[in-house]
C-alpha positions in Angstrom: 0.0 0.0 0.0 2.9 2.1 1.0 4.9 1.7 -2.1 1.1 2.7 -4.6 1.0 5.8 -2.3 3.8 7.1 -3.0 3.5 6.4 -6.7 0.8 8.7 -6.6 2.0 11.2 -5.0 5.5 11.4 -6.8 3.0 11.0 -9.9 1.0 14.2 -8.3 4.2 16.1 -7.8 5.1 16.2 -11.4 2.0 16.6 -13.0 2.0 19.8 -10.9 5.6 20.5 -11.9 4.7 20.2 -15.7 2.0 22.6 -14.9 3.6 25.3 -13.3 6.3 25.0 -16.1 3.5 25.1 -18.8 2.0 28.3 -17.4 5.0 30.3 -16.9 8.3 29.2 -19.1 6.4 28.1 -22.3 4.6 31.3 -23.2 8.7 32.5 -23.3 9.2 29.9 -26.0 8.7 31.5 -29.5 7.4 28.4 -31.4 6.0 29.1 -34.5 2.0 27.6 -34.9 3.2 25.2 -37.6 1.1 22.1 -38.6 4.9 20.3 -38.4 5.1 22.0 -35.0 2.0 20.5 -33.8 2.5 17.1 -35.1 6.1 17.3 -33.6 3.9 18.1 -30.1 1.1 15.4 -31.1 3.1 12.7 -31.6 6.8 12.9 -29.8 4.8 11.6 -26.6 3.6 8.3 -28.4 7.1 8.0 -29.6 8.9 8.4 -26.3 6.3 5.7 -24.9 6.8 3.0 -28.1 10.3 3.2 -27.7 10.4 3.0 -23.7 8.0 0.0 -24.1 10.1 -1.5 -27.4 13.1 -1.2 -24.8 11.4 -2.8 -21.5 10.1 -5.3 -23.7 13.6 -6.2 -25.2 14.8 -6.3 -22.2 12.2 -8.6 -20.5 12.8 -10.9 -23.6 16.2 -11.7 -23.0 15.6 -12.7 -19.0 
């Protein structure tokens, strides 16, 4: 129970980190409003996961 708990609450404490640095650093960013900018922001998330997973699952396969 202890170990879920605090899970969720390091899970918690950077949710509100990426908040905080959403509101105030990225309106500093100049990004242009590109259609290759916002597939770069669409779909760099699903990459990052598909390769983390591709890796764990390499990884699992050779134990």
């Amino acid at each position: 129970m202890e170990n879920q708990l605090g899970f969720i609450l390091k899970l918690l404490l950077l949710s509100a980190l990426v908040s905080v640095l959403i509101k105030y650093a990225a309106p500093s960013l100049s990004i242009s409003a590109t259609a290759t900018n916002a597939l770069i922001i669409v779909f760099l998330p699903i990459a990052i996961i598909a390769v983390a997973l591709l890796w764990r699952f390499q990884a699992q396969k050779q134990n």
